[in-house]
C-alpha positions as CSV (number, residue, x, y, z in Angstrom):
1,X,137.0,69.6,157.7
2,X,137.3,73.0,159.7
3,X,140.9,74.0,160.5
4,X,139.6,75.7,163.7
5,X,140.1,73.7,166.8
6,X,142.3,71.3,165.3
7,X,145.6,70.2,167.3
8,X,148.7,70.1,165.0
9,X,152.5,69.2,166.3
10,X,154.9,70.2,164.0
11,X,158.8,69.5,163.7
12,X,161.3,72.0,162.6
13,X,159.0,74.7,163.5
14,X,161.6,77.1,164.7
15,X,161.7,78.8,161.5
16,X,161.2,78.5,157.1
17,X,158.2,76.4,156.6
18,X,157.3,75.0,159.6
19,X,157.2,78.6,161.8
20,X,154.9,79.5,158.9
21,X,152.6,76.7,158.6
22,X,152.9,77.3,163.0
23,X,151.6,80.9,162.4
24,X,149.1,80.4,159.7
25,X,147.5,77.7,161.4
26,X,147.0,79.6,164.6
27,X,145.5,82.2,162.9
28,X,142.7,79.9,161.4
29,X,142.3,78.8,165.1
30,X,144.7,75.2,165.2
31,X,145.8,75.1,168.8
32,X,149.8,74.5,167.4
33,X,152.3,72.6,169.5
34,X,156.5,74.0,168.2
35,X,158.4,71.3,168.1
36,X,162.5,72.0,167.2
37,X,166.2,72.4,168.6
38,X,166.2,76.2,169.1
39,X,164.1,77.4,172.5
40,X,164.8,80.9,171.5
41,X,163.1,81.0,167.8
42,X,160.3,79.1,169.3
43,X,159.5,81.3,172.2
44,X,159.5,84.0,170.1
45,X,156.9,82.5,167.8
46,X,154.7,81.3,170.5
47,X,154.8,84.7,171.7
48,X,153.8,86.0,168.5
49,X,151.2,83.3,168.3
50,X,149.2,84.6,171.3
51,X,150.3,88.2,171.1
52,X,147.6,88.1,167.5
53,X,145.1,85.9,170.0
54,X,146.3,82.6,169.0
55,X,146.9,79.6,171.2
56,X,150.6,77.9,171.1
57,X,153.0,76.2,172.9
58,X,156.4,74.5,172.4
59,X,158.5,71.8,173.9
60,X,162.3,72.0,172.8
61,X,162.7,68.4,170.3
62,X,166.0,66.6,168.3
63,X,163.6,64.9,166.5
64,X,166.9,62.4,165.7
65,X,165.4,61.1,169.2
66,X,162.6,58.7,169.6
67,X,161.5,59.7,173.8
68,X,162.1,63.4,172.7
69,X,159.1,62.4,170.1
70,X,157.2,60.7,172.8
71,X,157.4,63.5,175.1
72,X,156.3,66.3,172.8
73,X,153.4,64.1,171.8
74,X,152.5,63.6,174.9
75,X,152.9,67.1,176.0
76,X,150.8,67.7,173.6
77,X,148.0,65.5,174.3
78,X,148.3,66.5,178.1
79,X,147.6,70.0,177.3
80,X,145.5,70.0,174.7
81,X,143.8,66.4,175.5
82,X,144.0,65.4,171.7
83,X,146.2,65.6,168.4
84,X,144.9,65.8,165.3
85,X,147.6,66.4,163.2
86,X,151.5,65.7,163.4
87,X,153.5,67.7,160.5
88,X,157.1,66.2,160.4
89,X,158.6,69.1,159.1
90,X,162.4,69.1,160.2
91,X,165.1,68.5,157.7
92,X,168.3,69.4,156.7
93,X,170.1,69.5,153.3
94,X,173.8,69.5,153.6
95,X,174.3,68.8,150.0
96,X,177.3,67.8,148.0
97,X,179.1,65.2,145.7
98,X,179.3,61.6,147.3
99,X,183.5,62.3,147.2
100,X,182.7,65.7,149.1
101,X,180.1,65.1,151.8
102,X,181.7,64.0,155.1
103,X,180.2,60.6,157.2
104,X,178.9,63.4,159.7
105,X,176.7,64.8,156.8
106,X,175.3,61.3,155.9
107,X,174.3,60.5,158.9
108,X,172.3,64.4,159.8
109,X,170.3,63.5,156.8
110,X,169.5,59.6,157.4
111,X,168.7,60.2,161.2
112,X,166.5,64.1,160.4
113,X,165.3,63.5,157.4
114,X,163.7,60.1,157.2
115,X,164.6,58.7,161.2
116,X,163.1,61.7,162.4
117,X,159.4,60.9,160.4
118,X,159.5,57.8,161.9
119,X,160.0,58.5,165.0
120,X,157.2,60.9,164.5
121,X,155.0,58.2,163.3
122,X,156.0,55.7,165.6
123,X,154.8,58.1,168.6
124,X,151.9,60.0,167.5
125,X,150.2,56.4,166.4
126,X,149.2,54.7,169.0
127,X,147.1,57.8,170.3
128,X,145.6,58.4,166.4
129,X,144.6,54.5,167.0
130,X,143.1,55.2,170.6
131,X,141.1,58.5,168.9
132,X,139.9,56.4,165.6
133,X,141.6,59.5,163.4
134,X,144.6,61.6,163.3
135,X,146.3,63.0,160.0
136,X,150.4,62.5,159.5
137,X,152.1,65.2,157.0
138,X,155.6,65.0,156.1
139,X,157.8,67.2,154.0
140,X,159.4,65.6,151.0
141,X,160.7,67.5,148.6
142,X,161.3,67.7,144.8
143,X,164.2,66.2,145.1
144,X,162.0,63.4,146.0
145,X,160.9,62.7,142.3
146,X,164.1,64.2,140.1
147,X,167.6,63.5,140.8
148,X,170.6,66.0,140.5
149,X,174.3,65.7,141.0
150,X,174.9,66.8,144.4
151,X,171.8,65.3,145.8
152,X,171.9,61.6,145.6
153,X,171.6,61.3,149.3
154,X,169.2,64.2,150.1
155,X,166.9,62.9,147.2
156,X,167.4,59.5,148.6
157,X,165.6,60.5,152.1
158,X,163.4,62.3,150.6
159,X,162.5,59.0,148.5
160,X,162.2,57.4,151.6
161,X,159.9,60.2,152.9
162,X,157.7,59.1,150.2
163,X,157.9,56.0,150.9
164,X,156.7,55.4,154.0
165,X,154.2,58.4,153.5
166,X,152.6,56.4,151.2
167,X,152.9,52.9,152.8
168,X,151.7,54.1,155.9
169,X,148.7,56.0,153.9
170,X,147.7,52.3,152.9
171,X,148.2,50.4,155.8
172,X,146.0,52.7,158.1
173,X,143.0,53.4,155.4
174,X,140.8,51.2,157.2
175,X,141.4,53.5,160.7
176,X,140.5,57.1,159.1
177,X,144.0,58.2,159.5
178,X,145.0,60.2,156.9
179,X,148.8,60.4,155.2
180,X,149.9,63.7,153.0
181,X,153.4,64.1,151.8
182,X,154.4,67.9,150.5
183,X,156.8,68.0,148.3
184,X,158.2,71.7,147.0
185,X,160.4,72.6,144.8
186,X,163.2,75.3,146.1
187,X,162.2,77.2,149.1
188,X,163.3,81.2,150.6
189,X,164.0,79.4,154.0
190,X,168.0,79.5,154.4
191,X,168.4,75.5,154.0
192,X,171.5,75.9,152.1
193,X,172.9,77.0,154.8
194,X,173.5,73.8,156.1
195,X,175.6,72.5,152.5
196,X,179.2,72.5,154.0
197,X,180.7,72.7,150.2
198,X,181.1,76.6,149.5
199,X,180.4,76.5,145.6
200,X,177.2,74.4,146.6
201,X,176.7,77.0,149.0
202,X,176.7,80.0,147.1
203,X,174.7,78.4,144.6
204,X,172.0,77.5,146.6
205,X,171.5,80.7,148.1
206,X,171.3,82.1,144.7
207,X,168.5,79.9,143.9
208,X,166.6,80.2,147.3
209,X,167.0,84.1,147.6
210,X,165.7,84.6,143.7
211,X,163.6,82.0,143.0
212,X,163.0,80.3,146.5
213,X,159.1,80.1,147.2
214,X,157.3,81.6,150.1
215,X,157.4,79.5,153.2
216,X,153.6,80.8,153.4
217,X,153.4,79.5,150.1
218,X,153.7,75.8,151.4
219,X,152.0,76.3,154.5
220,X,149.1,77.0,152.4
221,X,149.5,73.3,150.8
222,X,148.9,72.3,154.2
223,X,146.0,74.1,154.9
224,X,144.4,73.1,151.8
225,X,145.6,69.4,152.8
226,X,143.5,70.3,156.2
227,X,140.7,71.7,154.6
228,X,139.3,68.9,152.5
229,X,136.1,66.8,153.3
230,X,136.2,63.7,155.8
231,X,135.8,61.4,152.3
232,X,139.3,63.2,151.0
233,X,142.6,62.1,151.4
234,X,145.3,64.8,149.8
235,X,148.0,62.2,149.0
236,X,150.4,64.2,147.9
237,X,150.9,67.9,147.1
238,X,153.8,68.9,144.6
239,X,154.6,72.3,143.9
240,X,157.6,74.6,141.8
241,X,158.5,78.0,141.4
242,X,157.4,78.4,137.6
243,X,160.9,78.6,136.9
244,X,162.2,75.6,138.4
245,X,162.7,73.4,135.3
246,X,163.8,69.8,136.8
């Protein structure tokens, strides 16, 4: 399947992987609809969307919020009359012991990271129904296949991510809507900065800074997750830094 002319919505697009999966899409010819909290980061990569002769827009999203999922959907489809794709990108990572993450933590990665996919789904499926296809990507994450201390409740929406990738994956196979779930190992995208426990902190952005992968590196996952033939479903993508040893 041709990338070109493709619609794709994606969450957390205002920067790391989603504003590079925005970009390199665009430059294939996907007509990309920015979905995030930050109307400054995504103006500024819409503009440089169409300043290289792309074609982009954005509506400002708390994906935490099912009608703010409905309306950039729908914005979407008015615009662009169709979507293709919906990449549920946004996430957050506030890691830390059980004993050291606050109730306020808990509760930004239960309603982001796994609320926020299904309000994704939950609005973008009906019109995938009415078009007889549509393809849902999600980002997981290695911590969605290998716990760590520190991560038991990151890992554990990530698991969920995985989840409900997959279950939806086999629930709509009979209505040629595909399901992929990317799941990388450490990425360069500044997530650690949301980890409210210094030591955690400082080791993160260790980790991210030296052996972080490219965002461009996973938005290329998603291309080749775009790219296959109508008869092939990428179910899942996994990928590490060649370093990364769990």
């Amino acid at each position: 399947m041709t990338i070109e002319g493709q619609v794709v919505v994606i969450t957390g697009a205002s920067s790391g992987i989603g504003k590079a999966t925005a970009v390199k899409l665009a430059k294939l010819g996907a007509k990309v609809m920015l979905g995030a909290r930050r109307e400054a980061q995504l103006k500024a990569i819409v503009a440089q969307i169409k300043a290289d002769g792309g074609v982009a827009d954005y509506q400002v999203t708390d994906v935490t919020k099912f009608a703010d999922m409905q309306q950039l959907v729908q914005a979407t489809k008015d615009k662009f009359k169709r979507v293709d794709v919906l990449y549920s990108n946004a996430g957050v990572m506030p890691v830390a012991t059980l004993d050291n993450l606050s109730i306020e933590e808990i509760n930004a990665m239960v309603n982001i990271n796994i609320k926020g996919v299904l309000h994704g789904i939950k609005a973008t499926l009906p019109i995938f129904h009415e078009q007889g296809s549509g393809h849902f990507i999600a980002t997981a994450s290695n911590s969605a296949h290998v716990i760590n201390p520190r991560f038991a409740v990151y890992s554990a929406t990530k698991f969920a991510v995985r989840a409900i990738m997959d279950g939806l994956r086999q629930e709509e196979i009979g209505n040629n809507i595909l399901s992929t779930i990317i799941s990388p190992g450490a990425v360069n995208t500044n997530l650690y900065q949301t980890s409210s426990d210094p030591q955690t902190r400082a080791e993160l952005k260790d980790v991210e800074e030296n052996r972080g992968i490219n965002p461009t590196t996973i938005a290329n996952a998603v291309v080749y997750a775009l790219s296959q033939p109508n008869n092939i479903g990428i179910n899942e993508v996994l990928l590490r830094e060649i370093h990364q040893d769990d």
